[in-house]
Structures are given as C-alpha cells and as structure tokens.
C-alpha positions in Angstrom: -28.8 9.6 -26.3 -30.3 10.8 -23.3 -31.0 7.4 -21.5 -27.2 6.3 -22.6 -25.7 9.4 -20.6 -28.0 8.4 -17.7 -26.7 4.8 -17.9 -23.3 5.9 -18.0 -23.8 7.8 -15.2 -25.8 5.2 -13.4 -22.0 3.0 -13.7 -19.8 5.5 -12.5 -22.0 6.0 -9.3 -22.4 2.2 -8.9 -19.0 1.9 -9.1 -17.5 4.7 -6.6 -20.5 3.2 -4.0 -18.2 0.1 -4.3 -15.4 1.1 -3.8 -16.3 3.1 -0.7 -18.9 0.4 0.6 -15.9 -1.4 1.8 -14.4 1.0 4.3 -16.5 -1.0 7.1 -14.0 -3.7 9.2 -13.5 -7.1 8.3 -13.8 -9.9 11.2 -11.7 -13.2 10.4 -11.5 -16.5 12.8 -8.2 -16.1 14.6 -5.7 -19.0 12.7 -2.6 -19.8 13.7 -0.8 -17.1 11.5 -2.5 -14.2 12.7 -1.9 -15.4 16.5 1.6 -15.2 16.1 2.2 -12.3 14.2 -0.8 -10.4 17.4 1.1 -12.5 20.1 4.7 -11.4 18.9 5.3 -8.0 18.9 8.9 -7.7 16.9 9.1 -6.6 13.7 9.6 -9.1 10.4 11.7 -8.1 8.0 9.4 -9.0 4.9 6.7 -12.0 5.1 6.2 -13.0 1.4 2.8 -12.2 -1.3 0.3 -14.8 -0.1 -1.9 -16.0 -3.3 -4.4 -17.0 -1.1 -7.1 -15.1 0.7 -6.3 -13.8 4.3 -8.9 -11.2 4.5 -12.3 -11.6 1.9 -12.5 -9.3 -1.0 -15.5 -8.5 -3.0 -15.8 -8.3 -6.8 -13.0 -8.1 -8.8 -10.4 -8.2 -5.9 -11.5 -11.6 -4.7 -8.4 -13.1 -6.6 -6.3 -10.9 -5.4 -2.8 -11.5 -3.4 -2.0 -9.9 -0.2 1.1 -8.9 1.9 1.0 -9.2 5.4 3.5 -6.5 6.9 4.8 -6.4 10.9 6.2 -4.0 12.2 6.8 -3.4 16.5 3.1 -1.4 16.4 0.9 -3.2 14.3 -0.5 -5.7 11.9 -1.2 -4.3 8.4 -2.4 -6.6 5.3 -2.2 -5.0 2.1 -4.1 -5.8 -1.3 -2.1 -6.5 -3.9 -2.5 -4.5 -7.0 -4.9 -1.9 -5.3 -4.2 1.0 -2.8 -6.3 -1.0 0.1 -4.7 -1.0 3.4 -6.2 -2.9 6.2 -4.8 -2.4 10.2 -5.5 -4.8 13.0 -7.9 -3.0 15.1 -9.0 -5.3 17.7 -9.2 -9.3 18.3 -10.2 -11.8 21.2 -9.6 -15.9 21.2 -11.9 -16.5 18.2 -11.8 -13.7 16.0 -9.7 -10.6 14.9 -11.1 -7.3 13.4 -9.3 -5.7 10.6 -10.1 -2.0 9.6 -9.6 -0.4 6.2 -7.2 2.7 7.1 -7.2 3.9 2.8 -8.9 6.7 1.3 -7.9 5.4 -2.2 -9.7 4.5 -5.1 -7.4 3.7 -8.1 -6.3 -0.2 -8.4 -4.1 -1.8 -11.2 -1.5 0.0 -11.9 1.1 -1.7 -8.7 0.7 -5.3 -9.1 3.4 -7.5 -7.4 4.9 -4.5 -5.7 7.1 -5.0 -3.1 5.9 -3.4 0.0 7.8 -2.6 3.6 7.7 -1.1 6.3 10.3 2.0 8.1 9.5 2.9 11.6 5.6 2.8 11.2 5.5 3.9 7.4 4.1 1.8 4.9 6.5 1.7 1.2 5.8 0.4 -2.3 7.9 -0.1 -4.2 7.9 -0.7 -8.6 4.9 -3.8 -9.7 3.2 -3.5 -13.3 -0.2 -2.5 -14.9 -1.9 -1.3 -17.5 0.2 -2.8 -20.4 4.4 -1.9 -18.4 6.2 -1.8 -15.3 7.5 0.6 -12.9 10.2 1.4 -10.5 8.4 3.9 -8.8 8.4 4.6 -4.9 5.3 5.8 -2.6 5.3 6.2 1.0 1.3 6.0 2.7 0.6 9.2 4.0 -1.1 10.8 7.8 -4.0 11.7 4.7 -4.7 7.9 4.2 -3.4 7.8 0.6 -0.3 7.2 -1.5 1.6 9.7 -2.4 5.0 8.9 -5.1 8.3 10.2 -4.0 11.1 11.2 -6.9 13.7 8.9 -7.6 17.1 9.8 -9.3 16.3 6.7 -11.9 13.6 3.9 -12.1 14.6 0.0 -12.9 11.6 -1.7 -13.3 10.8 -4.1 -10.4 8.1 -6.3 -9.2 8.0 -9.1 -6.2 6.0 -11.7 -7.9 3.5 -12.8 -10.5 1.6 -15.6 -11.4 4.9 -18.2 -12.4 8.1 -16.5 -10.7 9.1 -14.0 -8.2 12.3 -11.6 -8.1 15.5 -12.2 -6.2 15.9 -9.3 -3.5 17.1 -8.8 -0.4 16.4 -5.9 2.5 19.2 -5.1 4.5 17.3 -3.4 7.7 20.4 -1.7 9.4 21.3 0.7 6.3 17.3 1.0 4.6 19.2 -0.5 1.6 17.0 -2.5 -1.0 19.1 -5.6 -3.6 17.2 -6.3 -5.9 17.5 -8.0 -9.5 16.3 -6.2 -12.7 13.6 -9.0 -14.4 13.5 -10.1 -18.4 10.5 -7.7 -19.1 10.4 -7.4 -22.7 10.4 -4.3 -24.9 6.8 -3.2 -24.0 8.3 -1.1 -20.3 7.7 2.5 -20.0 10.9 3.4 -18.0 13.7 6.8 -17.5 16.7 5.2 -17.7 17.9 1.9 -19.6 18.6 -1.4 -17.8 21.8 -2.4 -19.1 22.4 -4.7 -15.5 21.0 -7.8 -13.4 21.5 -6.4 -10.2 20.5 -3.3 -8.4 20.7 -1.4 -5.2 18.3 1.1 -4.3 19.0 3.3 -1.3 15.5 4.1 0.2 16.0 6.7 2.5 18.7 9.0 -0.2 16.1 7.4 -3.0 19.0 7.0 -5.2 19.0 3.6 -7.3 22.2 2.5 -8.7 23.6 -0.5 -10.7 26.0 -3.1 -9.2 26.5 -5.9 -11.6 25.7 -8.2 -14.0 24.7 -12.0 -13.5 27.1 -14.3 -13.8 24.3 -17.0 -13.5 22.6 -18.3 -16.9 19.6 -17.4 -18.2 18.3 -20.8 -17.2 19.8 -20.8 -13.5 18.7 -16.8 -13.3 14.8 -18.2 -13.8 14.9 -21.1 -12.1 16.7 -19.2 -8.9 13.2 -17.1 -8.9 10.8 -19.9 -8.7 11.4 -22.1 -5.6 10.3 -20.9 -1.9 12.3 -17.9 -0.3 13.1 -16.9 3.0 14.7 -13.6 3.6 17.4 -13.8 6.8 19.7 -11.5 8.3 22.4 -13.5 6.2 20.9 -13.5 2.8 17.8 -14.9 0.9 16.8 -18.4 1.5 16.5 -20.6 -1.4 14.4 -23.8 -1.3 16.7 -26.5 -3.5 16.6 -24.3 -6.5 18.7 -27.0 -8.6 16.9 -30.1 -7.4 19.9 -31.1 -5.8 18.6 -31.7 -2.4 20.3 -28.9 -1.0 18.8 -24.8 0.2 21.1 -22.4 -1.1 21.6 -19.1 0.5 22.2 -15.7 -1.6 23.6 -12.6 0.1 23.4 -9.8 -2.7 24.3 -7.1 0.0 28.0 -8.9 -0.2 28.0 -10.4 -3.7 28.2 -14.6 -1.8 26.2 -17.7 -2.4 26.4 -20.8 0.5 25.0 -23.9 0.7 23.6 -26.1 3.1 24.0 -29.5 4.1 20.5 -30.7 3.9 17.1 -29.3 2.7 16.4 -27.0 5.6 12.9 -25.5 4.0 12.1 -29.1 3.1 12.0 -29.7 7.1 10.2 -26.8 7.9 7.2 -27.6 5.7 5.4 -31.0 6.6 4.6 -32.9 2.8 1.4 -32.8 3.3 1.3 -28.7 3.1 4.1 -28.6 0.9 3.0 -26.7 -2.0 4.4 -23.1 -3.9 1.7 -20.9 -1.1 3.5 -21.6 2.1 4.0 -18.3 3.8 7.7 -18.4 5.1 9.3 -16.0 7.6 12.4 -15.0 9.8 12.1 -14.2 13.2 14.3 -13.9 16.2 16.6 -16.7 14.7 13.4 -19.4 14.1 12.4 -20.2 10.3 8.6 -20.2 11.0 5.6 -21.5 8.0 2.1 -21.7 7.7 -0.1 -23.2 4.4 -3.8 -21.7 3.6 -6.0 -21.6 5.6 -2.9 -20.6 8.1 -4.4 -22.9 11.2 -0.9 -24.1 11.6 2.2 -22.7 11.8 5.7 -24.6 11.8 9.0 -23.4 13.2 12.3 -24.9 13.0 15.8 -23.3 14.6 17.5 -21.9 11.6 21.5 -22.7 12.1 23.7 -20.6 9.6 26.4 -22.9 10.9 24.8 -25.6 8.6 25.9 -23.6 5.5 29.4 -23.2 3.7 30.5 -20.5 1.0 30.8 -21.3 -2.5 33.5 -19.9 -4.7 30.6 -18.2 -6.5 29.8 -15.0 -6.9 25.9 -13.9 -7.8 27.0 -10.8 -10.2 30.4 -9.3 -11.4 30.6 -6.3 -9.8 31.0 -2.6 -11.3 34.6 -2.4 -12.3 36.5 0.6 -10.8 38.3 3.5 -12.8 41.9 2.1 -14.1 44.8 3.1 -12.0 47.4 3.7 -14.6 51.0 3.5 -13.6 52.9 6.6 -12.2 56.6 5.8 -13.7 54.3 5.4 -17.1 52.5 8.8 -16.9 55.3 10.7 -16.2 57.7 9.1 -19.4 54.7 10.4 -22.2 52.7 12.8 -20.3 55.6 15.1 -18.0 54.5 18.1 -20.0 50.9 17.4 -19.8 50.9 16.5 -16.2 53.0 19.6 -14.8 51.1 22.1 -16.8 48.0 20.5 -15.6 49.4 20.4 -11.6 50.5 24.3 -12.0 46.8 25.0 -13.0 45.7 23.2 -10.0 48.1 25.3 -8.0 46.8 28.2 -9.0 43.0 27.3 -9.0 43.5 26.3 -4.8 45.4 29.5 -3.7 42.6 31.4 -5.9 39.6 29.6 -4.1 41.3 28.8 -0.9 39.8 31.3 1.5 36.4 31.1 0.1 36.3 26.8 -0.3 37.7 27.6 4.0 34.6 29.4 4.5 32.4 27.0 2.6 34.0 23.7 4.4 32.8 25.1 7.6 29.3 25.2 6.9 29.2 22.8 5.2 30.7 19.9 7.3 28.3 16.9 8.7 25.7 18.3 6.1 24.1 15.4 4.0 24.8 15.5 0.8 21.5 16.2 -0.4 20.9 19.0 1.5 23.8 19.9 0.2 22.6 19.6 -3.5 19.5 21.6 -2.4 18.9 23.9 1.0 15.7 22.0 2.5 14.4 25.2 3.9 14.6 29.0 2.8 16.6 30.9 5.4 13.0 32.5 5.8 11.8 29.2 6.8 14.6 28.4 8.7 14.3 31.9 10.6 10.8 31.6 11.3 11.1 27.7 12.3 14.0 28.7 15.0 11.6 31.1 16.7 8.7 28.4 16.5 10.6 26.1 18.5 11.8 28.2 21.1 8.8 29.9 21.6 7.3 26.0 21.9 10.6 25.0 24.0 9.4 27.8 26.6 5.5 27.6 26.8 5.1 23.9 25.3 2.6 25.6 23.0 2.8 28.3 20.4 -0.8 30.5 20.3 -2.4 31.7 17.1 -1.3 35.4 18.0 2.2 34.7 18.7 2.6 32.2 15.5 0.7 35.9 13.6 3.3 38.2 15.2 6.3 35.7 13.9 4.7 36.1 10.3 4.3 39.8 10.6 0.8 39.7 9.8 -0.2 40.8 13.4 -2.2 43.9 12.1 -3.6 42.4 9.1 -7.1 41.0 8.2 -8.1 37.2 9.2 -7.8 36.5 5.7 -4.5 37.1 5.1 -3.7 36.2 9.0 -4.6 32.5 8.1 -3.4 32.0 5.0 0.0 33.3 6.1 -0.4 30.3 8.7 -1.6 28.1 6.7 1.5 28.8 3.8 4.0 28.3 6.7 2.4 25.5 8.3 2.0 23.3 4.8 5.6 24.3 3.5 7.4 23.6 6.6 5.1 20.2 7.4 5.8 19.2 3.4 9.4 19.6 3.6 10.3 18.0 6.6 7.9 14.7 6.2 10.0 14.0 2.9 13.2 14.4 5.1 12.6 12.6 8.0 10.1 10.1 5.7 7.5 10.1 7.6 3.9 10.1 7.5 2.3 12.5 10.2 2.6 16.2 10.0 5.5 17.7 12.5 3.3 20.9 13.3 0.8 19.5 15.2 -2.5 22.0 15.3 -5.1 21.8 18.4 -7.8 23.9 19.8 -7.3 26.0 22.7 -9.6 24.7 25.7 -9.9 28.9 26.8 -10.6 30.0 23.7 -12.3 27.5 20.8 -11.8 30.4 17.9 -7.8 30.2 18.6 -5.6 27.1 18.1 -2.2 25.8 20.1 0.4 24.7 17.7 3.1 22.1 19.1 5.8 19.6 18.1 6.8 16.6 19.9 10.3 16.9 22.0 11.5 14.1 19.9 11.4 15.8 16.5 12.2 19.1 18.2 15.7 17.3 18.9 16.0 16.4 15.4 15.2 19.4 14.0 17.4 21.5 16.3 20.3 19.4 14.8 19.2 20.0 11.5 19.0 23.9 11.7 22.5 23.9 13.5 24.7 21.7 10.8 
C-alpha cells in the first residue's frame, strides 16, 4: 500500500515537471509564413486551425493543431486543445524565437475553439472535451491564465475537428461573432436549447442570440463545412463547395450567398500543394496561402467584382411580432382597447415626474450598466478623488490613497488591506468593462522611499473612465 501511494505520487510530480518544463522558448527556422506575418505588421482578421506542426510539442501535444493569431503588436500561436500560449519574442534571417507567455496547466477540455483577438487580448471561444461541447467565453488575463466570462446563454460551438469545420464569420467593426450551431448529438452539456442553425454572439455585450434557421439541406449544410475557407471583409470564402467549379461567398452578417465566375481559391493554391492543410488568409485586399512546412507563400488580388448575388438566402430569419390591423382592432376590441389606453393614461401622469428624473440620468448609459451599476457610489466616490488627485501630481502616494479610505490612523494591517480591497474591486470591475487584460491601477515603488508605493493610471483610461463616471 505504501509503495503504491509513493508511485502515485511519483506520477503526479512527473507530470506537473512536464508540464512546467516547457515554459523555456522555442527557436524555429524562419519559413515563408512566419516572415510575412513578422514583416507585416496589420492585423488578420482570423488565419485558420493548422493541422500541422508550426511550433514542436512534446508528449501528448505533438498531434496537436494550432492557431496562429495577428494582431498590429504581435505574433501569438496558440495550442489547440490546451491553455498554451506562445508570443514571438525575437527573430533574425534564419530563425525566430517563440516564448511561452501561459501559467496554465489544464488541457482538453477547449478543443477546436475558435480563438481571436480585440485590441491585444486573446478570446476563446466554445470547442469540446471530456465527453460535450461548450459555448463558453475566456479572455487571457495580465496573470497569464484564462479566466471564463458569463454569457447570457451558451450554443455549443467549435471551429473544427478532424472531418469538418463550422461556418462563421467575424465582423471586426461591431466585435460581432456569426456563427452556425453544429449537429452535436444528444451527449452536450449546455443552458439553453438549440432550436436554430444560425447564431450571433455579441462579444463585447456577451449576449448570444438566435437568427435563423437554415434553409440549406442537411447534405448542402455538411458539405458547405468541408471545403477551404477564407474569411473576407465581405463574407466567408468557400472553395467550390458543390463541385461545380465555382467559390461561393457567404455573408451571414447580411443573410446573402454570391458566386464567382471561376475557382478563385483553386488559383491561389498551386496543385502540387493543393491539399485540405493550406493555411488561407485575408489581408489588405490580397488572398495569401501557404502548405506545411510554410516555405512558400502564394498571393493572388482578390476582386469581389468577380462575384454576383444569388437569390438565396443562407437562413430564414427570426420573424417579427404580427402587426394586426388597426380598423380590425378597433371593430372587436374598442372596449378592451380604451379601457386599456385610460390605464396607460393614468399610469404616465402617475410616474411622469419621477420616469423625468430617471431619463436624465440615465441617458447615453449602456444598457448593461443600466441592468446593474458597475461600481458602488462608494467606489465611484473614492475613484473620482483617485483620479484627480493623479490628474494633479501624476501619482497618488500610499498616504494619500490611506487618507481617501479613512484608514489614515489605523494599524498597517488594516491600512493595506483597505488598499488592497479597493485596488482589487475597482481593477476587477473595470477589466470586465473595458475587456481588457492589464490592471487599470497601476502600483510602483517610490524611488524616495522603497516601504511606500505610487499608484497611477494611464491618461488614456483616465479619459475613459472620466466619461464613464459622468454618464
């Protein structure tokens, strides 16, 4: 019994020394791919789940996809199904250095997530594991790990597995995220039933809602999902899903299919590297491609000119309400109607000075903040003084920060965890607001005195914040 326990033991040691053993960076030969991506500094919308190996990966995550993700300040490759993030530290002609940025250790649970990027903070977004699927969202925190964010509903959702891939669409401008709902089966641990093909989920609100079902057939729906896609400003880029020689083109932001003249991906990709692991990308209105091991990379000039719209629509959209006719209302519901319009009446002129009061401080407020104040008016209170004092000396000292809190005359202990409770709450609450990733309050050591710390925020988010406070 007792060398069993010791055994045991001996795994679970052996296993967290692997996982942290490869924190260290990873040097690759500098391919055509990765010259372009380093070379060009604009951001890509979404560069597809490459099945083949960019960076090496030990063990059991040597068969592992990965996502390359751009964005205008760096290079970042994720590992698919794990919570492994690697960042583009450093390169020269031949080689380029990749660092491992994670603390994380769990893996299995998020394969085929979709992953993007928003500013400079890295989403995921549903995948499956461990026997269902999710619809789950998680932002990668300034603390190196993944932290889930609440959603009003979950749809299950994943990017791609081993035979297809989802039909979905980012629209950049509005943080909006089309995508469509996959045959799952029974075996899904989910919140909310999926009665529709097609969603929309609204990343910065986090609200997911339904638009429609599919009009296409089972059989076209599949088939859709397993050719090459390119996602464009216009829609997602089908490689000749029906064998008909011809790309199609599927906008589910506006509910339109097109099609194109000729087979435009077909071009792209030379036949000797045409195969289903071409990595495809928009860029700056060029249609670029590169085939393992990603020492070339093919461009063509992507024309939308070349395409014409079908009289076909992807899903039938949500009906609206019913507008019933007036002159029909009035003939068998008169009574109804004008007791119910006197009630109104009365219910306005009752409420009318307070809902005059209310509109005012209200107005230009988001709706969820409206829902749900962000910050107590403590918070708020406390926050208006820490700016201005900030705004003033560009810093805020530990003593002044103590006197805002009242605990001035009080022992350290309680001194800094009155900080501390401030700092947390306020850094919390706004991260989730503004989604990001770094801590607003910034905390630094005084160069006079090392025992006392300088707290500061950057004029940027000061603006922001300002504009919250005053709506």
């Amino acid at each position: 019994m007792v060398i069993g326990k010791k055994a045991a033991l001996l795994v679970v040691i052996v296993f967290n020394v692997f996982l942290y053993s490869n924190a260290q960076d990873i040097k690759v030969p500098r391919n055509a791919l990765l010259s372009h991506l380093l070379r060009n500094s604009d951001q890509i919308t979404r560069i597809p789940i490459s099945k083949d190996p960019i960076l090496p990966q030990p063990g059991p995550f040597t068969n592992n996809f990965q996502q390359l993700l751009k964005s205008k300040n760096g290079l970042y490759i994720c590992i698919d199904g794990t919570g492994r993030v690697y960042k583009a530290k450093s390169w020269d002609d031949k080689w380029v250095s990749f660092e491992r940025i994670d603390s994380t250790t769990f893996f299995g649970s998020n394969k085929g997530s979709q992953k993007f990027i928003i500013g400079d903070t890295l989403f995921s977004f549903g995948g499956y594991g461990f026997w269902h699927f999710n619809g789950s969202l998680s932002y990668f925190t300034s603390q190196k790990e993944w932290e889930m964010l609440p959603l009003n509903k979950e749809i299950p959702f994943f990017e791609i597995n081993d035979r297809i891939s989802s039909i979905s669409q980012y629209d950049v401008k509005n943080d909006f995220f089309y995508f469509s709902a996959m045959p799952i089966g029974q075996q899904t641990v989910i919140n909310a039933p999926v009665n529709d093909s097609f969603y929309v989920f609204d990343i910065r609100k986090r609200n997911v809602r339904a638009i429609g079902k599919s009009i296409l057939s089972k059989e076209d729906y599949m088939r859709f999902a397993e050719p090459h896609k390119v996602e464009t400003p216009w829609g997602l880029l089908m490689d000749s899903p029906y064998g008909d020689h011809r790309d199609y083109l599927l906008s589910l932001k506006d509910n339109l299919m097109y099609v194109s003249e000729s087979r435009i991906i077909q071009q792209l990709i030379p036949s000797s590297k045409y195969s289903n692991n071409n990595l495809m990308f928009y860029q700056n209105g060029y249609l670029y491609a590169s085939a393992y091991p990603f020492d070339r990379i093919d461009s063509l000039k992507f024309d939308i000119g070349k395409f014409k719209l079908l009289d076909t629509k992807i899903y039938s959209a949500k009906k609206k309400l019913a507008v019933f006719k007036i002159n029909t209302l009035v003939t068998k519901y008169s009574i109804t109607i004008l007791v119910m319009i006197i009630v109104v009446l009365l219910i306005v002129i009752g409420y009318l000075f307070q809902w005059k009061k209310k509109s005012k401080s209200l107005k230009g407020v988001p709706e969820k903040v409206q829902q749900e104040e962000l910050l107590s008016p403590l918070e708020k209170q406390l926050l208006k003084q820490f700016i201005s004092k900030i705004e003033k000396n560009k810093t805020c000292s530990t003593d002044e920060l103590n006197s805002m809190l009242g605990v001035a005359l009080k022992s350290i202990e309680i001194k800094k965890k009155a900080r501390t409770d401030f700092i947390t709450k306020v850094n919390h609450k706004l991260r989730q607001h503004f989604l990001l990733s770094d801590d607003i309050i910034i905390r630094n050591r005084s160069e006079e005195d090392k025992r006392s710390y300088l707290y500061s925020i950057e004029q940027d988010l000061i603006i922001k914040i300002k504009k919250m406070l005053n709506n």
